[in-house]
PDB file of N, CA, C and O in Angstrom:
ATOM      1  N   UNK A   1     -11.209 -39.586 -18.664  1.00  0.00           N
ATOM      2  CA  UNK A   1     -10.947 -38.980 -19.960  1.00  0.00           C
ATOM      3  C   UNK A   1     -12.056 -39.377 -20.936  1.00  0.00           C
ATOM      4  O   UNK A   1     -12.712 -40.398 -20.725  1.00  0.00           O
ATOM      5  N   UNK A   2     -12.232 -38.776 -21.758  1.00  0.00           N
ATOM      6  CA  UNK A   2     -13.194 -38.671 -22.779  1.00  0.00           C
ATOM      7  C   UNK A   2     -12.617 -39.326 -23.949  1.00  0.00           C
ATOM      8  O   UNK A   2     -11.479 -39.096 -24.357  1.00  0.00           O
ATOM      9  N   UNK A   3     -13.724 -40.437 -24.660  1.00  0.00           N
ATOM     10  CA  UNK A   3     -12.991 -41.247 -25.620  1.00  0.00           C
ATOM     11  C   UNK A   3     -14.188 -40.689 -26.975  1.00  0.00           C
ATOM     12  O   UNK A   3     -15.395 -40.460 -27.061  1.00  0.00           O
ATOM     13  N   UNK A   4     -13.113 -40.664 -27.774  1.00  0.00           N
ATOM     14  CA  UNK A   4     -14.062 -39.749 -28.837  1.00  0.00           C
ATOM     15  C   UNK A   4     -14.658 -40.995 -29.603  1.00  0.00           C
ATOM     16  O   UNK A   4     -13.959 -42.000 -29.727  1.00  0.00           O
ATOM     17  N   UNK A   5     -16.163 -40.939 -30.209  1.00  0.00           N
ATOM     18  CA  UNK A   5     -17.081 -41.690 -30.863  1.00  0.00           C
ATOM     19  C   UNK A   5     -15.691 -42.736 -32.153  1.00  0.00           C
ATOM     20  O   UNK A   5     -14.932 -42.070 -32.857  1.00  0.00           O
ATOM     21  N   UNK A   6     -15.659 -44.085 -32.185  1.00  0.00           N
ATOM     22  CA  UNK A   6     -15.040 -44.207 -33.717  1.00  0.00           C
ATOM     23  C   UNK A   6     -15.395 -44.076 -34.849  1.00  0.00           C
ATOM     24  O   UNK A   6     -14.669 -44.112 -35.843  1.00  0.00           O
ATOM     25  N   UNK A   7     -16.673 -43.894 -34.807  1.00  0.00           N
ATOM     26  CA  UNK A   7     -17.463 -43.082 -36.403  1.00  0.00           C
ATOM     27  C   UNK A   7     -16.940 -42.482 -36.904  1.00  0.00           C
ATOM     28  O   UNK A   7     -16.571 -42.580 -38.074  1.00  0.00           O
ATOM     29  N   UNK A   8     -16.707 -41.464 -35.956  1.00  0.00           N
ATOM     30  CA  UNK A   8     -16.661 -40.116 -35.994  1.00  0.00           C
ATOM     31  C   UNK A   8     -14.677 -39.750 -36.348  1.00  0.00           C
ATOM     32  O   UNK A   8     -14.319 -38.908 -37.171  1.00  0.00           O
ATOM     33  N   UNK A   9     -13.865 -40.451 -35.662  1.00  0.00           N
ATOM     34  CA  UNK A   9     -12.409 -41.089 -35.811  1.00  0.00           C
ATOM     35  C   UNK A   9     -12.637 -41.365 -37.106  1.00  0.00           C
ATOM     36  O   UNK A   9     -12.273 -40.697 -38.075  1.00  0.00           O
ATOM     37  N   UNK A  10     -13.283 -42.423 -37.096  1.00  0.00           N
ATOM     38  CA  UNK A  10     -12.960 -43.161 -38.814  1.00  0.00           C
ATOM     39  C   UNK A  10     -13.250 -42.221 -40.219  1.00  0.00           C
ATOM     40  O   UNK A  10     -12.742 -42.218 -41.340  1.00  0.00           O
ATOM     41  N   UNK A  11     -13.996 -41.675 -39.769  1.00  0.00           N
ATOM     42  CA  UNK A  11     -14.797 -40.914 -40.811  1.00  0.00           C
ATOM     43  C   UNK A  11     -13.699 -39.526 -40.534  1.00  0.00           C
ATOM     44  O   UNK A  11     -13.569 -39.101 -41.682  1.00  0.00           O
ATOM     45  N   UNK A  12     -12.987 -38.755 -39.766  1.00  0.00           N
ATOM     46  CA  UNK A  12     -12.045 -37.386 -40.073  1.00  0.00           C
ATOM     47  C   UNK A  12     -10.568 -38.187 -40.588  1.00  0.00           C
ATOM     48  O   UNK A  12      -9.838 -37.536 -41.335  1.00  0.00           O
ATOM     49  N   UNK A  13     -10.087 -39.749 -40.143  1.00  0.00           N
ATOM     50  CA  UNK A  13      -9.447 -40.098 -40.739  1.00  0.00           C
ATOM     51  C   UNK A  13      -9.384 -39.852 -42.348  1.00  0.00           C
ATOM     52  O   UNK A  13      -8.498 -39.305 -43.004  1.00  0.00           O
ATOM     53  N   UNK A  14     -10.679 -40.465 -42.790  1.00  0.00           N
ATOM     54  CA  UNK A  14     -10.839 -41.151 -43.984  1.00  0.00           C
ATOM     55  C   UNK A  14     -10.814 -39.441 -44.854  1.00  0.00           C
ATOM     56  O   UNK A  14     -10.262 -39.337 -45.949  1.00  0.00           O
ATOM     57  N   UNK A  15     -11.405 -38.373 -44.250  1.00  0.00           N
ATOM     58  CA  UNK A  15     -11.407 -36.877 -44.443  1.00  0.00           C
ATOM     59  C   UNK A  15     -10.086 -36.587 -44.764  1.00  0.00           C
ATOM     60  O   UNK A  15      -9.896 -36.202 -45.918  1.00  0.00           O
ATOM     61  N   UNK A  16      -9.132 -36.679 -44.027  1.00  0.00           N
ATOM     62  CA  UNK A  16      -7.894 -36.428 -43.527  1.00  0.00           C
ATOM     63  C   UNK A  16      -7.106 -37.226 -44.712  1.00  0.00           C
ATOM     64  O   UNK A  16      -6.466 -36.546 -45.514  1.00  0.00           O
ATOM     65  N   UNK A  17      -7.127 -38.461 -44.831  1.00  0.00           N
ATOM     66  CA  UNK A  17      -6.540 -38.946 -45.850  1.00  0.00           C
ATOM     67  C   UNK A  17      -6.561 -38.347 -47.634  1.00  0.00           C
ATOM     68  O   UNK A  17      -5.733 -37.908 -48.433  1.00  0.00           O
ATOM     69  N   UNK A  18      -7.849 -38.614 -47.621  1.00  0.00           N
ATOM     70  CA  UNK A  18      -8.626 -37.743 -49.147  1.00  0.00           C
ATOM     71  C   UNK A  18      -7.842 -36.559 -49.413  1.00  0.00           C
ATOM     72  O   UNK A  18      -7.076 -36.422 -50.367  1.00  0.00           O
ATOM     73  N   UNK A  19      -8.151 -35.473 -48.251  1.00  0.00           N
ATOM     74  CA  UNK A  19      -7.538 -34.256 -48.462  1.00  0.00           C
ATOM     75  C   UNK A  19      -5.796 -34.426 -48.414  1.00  0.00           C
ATOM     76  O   UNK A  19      -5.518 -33.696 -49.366  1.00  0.00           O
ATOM     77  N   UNK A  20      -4.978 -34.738 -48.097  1.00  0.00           N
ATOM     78  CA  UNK A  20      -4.062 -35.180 -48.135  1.00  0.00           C
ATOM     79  C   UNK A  20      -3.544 -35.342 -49.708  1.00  0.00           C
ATOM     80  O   UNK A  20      -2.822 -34.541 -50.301  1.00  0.00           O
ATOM     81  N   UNK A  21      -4.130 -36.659 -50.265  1.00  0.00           N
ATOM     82  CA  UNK A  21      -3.993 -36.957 -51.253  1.00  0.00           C
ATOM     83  C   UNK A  21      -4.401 -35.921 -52.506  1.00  0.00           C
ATOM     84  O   UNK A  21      -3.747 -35.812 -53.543  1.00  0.00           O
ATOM     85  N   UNK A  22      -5.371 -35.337 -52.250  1.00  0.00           N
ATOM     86  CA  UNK A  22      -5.593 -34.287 -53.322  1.00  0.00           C
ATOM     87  C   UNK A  22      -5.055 -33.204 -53.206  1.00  0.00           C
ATOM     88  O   UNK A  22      -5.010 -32.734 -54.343  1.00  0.00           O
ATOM     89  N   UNK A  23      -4.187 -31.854 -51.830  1.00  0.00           N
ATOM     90  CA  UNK A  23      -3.639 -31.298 -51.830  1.00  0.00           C
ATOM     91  C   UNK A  23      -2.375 -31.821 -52.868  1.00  0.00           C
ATOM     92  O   UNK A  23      -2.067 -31.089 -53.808  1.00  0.00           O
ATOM     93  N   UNK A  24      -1.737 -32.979 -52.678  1.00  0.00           N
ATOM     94  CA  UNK A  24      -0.381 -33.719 -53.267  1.00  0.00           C
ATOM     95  C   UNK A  24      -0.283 -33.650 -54.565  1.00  0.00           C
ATOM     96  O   UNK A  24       0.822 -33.497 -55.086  1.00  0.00           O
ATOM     97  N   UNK A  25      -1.680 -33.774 -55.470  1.00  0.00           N
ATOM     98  CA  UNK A  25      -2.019 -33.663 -56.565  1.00  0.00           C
ATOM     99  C   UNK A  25      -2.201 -32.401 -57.306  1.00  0.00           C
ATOM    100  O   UNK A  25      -1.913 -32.281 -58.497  1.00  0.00           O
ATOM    101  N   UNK A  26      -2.646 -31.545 -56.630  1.00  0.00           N
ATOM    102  CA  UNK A  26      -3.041 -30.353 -56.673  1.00  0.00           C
ATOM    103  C   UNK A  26      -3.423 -29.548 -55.221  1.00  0.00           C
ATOM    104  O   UNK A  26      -4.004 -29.904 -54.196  1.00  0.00           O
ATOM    105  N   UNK A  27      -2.984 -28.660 -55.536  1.00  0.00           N
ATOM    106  CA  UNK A  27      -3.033 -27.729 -54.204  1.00  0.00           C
ATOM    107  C   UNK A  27      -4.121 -26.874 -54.852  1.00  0.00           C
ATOM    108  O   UNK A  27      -4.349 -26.405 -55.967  1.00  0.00           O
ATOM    109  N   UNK A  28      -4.741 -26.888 -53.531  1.00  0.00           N
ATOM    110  CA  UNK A  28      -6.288 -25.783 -53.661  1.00  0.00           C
ATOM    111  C   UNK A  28      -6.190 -25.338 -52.084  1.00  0.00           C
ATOM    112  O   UNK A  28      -5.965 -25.929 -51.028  1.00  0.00           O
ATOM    113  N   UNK A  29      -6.495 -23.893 -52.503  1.00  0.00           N
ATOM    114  CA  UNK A  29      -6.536 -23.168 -51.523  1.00  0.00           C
ATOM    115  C   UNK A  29      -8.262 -23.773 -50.174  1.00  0.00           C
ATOM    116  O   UNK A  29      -8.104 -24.065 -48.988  1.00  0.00           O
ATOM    117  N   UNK A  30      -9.079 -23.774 -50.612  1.00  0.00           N
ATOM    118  CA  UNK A  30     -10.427 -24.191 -50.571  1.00  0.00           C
ATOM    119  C   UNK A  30      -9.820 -25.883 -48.985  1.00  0.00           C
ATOM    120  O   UNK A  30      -9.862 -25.935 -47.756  1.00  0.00           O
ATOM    121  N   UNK A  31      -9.325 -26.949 -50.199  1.00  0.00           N
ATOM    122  CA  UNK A  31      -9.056 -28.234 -49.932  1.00  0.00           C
ATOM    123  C   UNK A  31      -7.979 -27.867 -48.491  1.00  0.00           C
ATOM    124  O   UNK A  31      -7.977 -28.591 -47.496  1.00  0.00           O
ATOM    125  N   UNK A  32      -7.193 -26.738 -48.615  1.00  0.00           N
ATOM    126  CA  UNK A  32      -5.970 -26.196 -47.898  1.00  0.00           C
ATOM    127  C   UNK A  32      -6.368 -25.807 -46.391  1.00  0.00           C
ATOM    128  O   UNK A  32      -5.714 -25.818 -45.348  1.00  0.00           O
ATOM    129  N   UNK A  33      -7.448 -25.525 -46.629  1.00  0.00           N
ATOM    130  CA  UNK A  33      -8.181 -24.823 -45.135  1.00  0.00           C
ATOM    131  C   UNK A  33      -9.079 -25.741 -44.726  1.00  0.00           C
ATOM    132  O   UNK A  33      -9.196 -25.728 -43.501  1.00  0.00           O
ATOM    133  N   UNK A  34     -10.128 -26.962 -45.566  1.00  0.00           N
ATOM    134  CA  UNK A  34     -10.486 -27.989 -44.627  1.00  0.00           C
ATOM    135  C   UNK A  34      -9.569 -28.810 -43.985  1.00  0.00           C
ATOM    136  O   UNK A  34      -9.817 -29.350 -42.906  1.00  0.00           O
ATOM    137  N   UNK A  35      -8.299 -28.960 -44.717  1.00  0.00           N
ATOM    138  CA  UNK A  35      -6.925 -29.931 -44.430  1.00  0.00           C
ATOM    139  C   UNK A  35      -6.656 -29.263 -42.791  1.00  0.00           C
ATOM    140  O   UNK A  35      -6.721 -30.021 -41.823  1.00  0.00           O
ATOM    141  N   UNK A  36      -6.473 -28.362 -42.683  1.00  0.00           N
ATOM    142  CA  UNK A  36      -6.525 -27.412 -41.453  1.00  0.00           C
ATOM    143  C   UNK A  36      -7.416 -28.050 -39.899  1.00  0.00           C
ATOM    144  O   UNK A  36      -7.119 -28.588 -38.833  1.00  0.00           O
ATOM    145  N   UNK A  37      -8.753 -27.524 -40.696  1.00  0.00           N
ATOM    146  CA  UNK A  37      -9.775 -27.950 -39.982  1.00  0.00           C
ATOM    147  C   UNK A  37      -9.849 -29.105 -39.701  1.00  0.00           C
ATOM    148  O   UNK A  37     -10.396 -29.165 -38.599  1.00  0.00           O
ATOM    149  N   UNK A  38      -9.600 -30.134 -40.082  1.00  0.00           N
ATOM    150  CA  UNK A  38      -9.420 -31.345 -39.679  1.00  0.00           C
ATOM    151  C   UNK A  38      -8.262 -31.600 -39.274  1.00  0.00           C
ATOM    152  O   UNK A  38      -8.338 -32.622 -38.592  1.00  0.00           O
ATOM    153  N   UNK A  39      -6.825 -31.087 -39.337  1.00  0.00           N
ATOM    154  CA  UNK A  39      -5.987 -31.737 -38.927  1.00  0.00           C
ATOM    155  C   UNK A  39      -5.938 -31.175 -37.307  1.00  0.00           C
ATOM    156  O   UNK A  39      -5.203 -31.684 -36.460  1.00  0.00           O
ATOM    157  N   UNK A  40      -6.705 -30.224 -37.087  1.00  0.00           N
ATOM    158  CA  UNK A  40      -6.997 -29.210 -36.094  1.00  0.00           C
ATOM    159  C   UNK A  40      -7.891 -30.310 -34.951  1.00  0.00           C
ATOM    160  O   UNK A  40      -7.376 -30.846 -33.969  1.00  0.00           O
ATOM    161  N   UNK A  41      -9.362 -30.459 -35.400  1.00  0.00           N
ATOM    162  CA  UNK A  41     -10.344 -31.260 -34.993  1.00  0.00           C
ATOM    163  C   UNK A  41      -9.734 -32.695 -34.457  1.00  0.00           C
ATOM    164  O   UNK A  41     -10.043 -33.006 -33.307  1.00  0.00           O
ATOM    165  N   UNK A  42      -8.956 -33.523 -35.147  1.00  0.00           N
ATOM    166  CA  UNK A  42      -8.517 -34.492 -35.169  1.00  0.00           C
ATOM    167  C   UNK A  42      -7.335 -34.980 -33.375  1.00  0.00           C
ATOM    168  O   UNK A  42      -7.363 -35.968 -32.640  1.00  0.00           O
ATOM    169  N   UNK A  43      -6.470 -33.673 -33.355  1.00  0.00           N
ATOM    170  CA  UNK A  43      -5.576 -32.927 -32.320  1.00  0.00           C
ATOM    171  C   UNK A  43      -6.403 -33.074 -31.167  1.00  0.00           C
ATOM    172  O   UNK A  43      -6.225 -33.801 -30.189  1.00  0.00           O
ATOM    173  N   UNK A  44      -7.384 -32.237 -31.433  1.00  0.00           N
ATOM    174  CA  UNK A  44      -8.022 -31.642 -29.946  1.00  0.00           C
ATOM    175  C   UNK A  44      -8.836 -33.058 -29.839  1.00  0.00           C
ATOM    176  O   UNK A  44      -8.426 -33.613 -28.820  1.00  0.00           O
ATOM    177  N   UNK A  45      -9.913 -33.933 -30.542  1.00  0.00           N
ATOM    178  CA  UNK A  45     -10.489 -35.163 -30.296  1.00  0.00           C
ATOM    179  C   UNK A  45      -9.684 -36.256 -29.445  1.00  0.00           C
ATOM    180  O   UNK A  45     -10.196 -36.822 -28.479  1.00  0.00           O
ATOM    181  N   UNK A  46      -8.186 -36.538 -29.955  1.00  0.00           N
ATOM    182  CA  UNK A  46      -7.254 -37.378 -29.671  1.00  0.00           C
ATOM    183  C   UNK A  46      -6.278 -36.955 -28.239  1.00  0.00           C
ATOM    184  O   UNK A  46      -5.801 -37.675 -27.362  1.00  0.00           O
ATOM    185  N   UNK A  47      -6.223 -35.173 -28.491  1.00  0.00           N
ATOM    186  CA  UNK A  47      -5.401 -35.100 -27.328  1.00  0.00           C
ATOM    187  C   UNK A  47      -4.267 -34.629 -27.439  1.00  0.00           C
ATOM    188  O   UNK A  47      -3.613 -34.151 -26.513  1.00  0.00           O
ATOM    189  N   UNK A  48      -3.831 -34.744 -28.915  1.00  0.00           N
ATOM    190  CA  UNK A  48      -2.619 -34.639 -29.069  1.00  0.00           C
ATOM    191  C   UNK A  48      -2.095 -33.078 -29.619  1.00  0.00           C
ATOM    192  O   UNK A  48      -2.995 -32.274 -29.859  1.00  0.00           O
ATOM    193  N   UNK A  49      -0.640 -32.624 -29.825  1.00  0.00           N
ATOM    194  CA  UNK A  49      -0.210 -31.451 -30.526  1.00  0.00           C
ATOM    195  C   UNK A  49      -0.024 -31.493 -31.431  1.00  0.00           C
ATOM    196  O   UNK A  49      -0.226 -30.447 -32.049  1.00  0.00           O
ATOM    197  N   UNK A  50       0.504 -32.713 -32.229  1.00  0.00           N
ATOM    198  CA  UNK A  50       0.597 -32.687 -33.730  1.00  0.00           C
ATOM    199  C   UNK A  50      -0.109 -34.232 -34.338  1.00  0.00           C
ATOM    200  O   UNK A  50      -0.505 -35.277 -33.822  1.00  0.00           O
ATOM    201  N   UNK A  51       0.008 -33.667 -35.741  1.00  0.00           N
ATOM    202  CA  UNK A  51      -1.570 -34.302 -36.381  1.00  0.00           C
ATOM    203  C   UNK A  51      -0.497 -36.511 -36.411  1.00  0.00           C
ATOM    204  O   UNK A  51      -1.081 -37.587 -36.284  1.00  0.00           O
ATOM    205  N   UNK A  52       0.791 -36.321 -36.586  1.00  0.00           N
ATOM    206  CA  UNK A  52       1.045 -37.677 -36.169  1.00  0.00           C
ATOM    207  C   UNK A  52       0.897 -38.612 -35.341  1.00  0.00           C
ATOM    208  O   UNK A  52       0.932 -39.828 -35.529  1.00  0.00           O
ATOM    209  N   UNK A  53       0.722 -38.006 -34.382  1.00  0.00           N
ATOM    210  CA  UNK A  53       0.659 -38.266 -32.814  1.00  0.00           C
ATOM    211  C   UNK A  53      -0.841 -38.790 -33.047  1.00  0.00           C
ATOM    212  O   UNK A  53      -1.350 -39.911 -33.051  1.00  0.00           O
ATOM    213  N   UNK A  54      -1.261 -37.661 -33.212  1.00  0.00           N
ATOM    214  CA  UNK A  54      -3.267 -37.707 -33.269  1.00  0.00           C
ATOM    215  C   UNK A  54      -3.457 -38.818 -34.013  1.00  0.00           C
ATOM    216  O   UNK A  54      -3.942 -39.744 -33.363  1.00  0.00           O
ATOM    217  N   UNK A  55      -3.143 -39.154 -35.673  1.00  0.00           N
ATOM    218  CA  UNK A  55      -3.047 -40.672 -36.498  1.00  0.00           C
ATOM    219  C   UNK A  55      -3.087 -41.983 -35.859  1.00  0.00           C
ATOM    220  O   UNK A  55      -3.740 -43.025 -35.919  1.00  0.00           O
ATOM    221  N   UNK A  56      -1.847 -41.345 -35.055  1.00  0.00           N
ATOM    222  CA  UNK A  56      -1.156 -42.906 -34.083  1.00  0.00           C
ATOM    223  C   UNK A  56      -1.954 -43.504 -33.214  1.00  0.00           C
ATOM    224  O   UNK A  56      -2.133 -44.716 -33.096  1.00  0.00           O
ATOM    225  N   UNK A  57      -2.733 -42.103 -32.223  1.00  0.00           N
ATOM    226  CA  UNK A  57      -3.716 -42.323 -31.617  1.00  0.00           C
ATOM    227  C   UNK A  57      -5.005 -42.262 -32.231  1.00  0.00           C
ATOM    228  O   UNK A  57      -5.489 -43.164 -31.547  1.00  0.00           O
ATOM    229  N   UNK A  58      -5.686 -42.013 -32.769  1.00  0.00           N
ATOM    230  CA  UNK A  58      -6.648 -42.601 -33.718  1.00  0.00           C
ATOM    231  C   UNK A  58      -6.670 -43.967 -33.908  1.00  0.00           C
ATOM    232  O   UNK A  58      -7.412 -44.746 -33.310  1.00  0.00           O
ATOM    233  N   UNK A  59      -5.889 -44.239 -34.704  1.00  0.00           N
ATOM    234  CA  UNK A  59      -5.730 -45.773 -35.526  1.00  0.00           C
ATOM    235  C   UNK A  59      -5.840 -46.554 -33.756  1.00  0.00           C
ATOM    236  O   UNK A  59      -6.923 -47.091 -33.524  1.00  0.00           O
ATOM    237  N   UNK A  60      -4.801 -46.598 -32.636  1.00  0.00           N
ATOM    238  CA  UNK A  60      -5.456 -47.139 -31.823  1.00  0.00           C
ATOM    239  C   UNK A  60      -6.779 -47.476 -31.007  1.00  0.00           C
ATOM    240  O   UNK A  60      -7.273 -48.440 -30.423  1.00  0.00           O
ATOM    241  N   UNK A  61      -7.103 -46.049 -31.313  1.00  0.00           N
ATOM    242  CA  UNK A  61      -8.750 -45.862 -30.497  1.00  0.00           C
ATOM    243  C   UNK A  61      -9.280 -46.737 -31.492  1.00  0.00           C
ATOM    244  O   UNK A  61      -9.646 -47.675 -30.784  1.00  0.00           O
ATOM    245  N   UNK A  62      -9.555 -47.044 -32.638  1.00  0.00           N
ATOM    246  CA  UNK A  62     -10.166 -47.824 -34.011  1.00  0.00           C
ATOM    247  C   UNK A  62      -9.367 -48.912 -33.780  1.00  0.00           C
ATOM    248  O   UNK A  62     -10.000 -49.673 -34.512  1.00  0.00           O
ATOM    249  N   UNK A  63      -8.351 -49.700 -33.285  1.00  0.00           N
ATOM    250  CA  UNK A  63      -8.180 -50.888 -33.104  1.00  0.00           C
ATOM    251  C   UNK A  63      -8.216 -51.612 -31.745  1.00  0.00           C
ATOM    252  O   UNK A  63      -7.950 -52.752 -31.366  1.00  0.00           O
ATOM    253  N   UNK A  64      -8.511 -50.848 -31.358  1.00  0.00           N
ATOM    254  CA  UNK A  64      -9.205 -51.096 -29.501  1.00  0.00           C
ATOM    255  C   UNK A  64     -10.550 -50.964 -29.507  1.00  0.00           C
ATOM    256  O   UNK A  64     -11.040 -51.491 -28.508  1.00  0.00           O
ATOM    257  N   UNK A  65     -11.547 -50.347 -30.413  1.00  0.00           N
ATOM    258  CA  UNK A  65     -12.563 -50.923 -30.645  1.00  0.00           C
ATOM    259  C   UNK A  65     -13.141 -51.692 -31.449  1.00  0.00           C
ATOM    260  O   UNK A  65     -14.349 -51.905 -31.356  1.00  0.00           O
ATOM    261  N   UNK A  66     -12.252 -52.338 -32.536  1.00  0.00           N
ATOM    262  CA  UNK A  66     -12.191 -53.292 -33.350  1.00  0.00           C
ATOM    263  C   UNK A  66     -12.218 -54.730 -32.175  1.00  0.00           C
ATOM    264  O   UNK A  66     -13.094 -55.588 -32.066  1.00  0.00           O
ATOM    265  N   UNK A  67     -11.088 -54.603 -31.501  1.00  0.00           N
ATOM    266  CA  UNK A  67     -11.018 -55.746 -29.981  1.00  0.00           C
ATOM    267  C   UNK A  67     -12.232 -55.644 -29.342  1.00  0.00           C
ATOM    268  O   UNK A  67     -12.182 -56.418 -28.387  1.00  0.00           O
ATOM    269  N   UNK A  68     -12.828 -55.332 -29.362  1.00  0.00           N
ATOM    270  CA  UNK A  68     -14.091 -54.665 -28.152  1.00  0.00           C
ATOM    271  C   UNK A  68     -15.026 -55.275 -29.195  1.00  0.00           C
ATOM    272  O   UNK A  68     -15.724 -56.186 -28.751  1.00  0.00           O
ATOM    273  N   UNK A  69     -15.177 -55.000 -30.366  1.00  0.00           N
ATOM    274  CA  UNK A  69     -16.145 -55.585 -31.026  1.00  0.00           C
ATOM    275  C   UNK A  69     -16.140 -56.763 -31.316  1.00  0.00           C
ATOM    276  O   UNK A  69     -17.153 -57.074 -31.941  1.00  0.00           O
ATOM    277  N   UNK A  70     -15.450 -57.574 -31.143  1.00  0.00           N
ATOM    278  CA  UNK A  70     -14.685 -58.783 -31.548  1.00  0.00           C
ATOM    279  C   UNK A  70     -15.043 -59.696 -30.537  1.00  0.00           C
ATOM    280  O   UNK A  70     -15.541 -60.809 -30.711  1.00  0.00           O
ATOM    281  N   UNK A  71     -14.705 -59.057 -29.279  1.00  0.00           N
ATOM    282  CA  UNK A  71     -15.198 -59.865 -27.689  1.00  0.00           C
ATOM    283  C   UNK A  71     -16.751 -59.717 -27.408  1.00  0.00           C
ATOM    284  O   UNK A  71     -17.248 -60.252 -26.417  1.00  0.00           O
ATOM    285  N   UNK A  72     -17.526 -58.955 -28.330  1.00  0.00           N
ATOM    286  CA  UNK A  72     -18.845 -58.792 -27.793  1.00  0.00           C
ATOM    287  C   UNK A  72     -19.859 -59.916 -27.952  1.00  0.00           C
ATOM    288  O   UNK A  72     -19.915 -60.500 -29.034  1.00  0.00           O
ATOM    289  N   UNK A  73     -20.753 -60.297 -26.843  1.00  0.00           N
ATOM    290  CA  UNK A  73     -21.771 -61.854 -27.068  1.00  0.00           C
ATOM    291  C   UNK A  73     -22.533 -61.392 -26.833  1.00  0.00           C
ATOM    292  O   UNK A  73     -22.487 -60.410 -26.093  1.00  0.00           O
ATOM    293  N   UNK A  74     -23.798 -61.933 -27.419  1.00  0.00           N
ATOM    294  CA  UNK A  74     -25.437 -61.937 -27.536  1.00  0.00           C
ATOM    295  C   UNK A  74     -25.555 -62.045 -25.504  1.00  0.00           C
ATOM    296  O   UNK A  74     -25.254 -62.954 -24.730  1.00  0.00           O
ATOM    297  N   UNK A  75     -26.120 -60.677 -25.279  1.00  0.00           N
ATOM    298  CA  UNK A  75     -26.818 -60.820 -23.915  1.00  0.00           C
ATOM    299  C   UNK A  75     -28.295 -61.965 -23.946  1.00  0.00           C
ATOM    300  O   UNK A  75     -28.870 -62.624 -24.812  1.00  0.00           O
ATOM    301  N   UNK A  76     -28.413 -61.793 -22.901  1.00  0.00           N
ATOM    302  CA  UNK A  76     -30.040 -62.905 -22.576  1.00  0.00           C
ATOM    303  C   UNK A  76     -31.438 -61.758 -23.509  1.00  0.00           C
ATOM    304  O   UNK A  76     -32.571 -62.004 -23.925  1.00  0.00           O
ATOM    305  N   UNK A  77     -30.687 -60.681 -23.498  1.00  0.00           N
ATOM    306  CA  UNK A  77     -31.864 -59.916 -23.794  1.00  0.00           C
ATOM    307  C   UNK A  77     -32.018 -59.557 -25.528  1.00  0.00           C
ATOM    308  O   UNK A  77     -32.711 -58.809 -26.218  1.00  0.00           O
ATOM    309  N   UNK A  78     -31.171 -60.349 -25.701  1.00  0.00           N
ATOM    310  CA  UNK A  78     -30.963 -60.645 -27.565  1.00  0.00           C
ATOM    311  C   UNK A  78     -30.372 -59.543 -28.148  1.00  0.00           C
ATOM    312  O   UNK A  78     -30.580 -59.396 -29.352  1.00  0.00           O
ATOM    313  N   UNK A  79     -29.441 -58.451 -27.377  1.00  0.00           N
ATOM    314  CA  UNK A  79     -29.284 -57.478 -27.622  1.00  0.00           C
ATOM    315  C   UNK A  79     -27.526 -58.031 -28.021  1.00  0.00           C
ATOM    316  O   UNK A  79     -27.101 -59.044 -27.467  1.00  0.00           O
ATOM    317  N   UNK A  80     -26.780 -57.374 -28.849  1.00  0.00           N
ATOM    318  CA  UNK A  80     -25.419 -57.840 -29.451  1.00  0.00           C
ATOM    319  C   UNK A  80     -24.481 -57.022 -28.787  1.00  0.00           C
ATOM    320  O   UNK A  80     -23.358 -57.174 -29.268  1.00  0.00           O
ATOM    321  N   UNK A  81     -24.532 -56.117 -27.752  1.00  0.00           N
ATOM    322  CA  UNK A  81     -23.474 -55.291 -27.274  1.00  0.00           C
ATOM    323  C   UNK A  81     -23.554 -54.095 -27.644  1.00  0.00           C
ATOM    324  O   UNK A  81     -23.522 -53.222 -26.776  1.00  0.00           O
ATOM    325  N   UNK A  82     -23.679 -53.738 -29.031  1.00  0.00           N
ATOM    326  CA  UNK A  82     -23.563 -52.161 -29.632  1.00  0.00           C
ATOM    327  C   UNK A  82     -25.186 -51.244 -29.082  1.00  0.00           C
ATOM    328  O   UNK A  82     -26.375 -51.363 -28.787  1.00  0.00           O
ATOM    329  N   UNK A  83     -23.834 -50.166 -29.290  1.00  0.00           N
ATOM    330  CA  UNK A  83     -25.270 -48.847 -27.962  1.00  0.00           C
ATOM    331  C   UNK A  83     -25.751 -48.904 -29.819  1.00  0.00           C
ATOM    332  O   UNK A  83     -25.243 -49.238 -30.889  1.00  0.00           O
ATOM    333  N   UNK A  84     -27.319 -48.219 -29.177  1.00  0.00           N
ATOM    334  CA  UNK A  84     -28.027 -47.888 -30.491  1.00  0.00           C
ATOM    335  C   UNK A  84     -28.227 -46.394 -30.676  1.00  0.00           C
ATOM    336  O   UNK A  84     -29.043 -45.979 -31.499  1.00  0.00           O
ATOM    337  N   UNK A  85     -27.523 -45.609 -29.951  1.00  0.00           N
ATOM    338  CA  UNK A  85     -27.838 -44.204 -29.650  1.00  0.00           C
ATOM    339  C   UNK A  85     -26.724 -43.800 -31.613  1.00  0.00           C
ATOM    340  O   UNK A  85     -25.906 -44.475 -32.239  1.00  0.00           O
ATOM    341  N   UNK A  86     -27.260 -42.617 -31.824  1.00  0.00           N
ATOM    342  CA  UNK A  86     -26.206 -42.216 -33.010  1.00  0.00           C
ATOM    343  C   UNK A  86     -25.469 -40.587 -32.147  1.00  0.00           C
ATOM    344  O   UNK A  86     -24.598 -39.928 -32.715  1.00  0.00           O
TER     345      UNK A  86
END
């Protein structure tokens, strides 16, 4: 299975949240259809059918690589673990 980038997680979260909060405040048609698009994007990245599910799994994929980052040690080659690819 394919594990989606956490950048990329963290960053439609953090999307996902914003829009959230400003639909609540005000509804905009505009804000209404990226809310979409991301709650859409978010689904298909994670796997899931609905955008809770997708959250639930998110926030894990981001705290399973929080663990992963946590366990990582300086190789012999002075390199720290993290890929350098973007």
């Amino acid at each position: 299975m394919l594990v989606p980038d956490p950048k990329t997680v963290r960053r439609l979260l953090t999307r996902y949240a914003t829009l959230r909060i400003a639909q609540a405040e005000r509804h905009s048609p505009v804000a209404a259809r990226e809310l979409e698009d991301i709650t859409y994007t978010l689904c298909v990245m994670t796997g899931t059918a609905g955008i809770r599910e997708a959250v639930t799994r998110a926030d894990a994929l981001l705290a399973q690589e929080r663990t992963a980052a946590d366990g990582r040690t300086t190789d012999p080659d002075g390199e720290n673990g993290r890929c350098l690819t973007v």
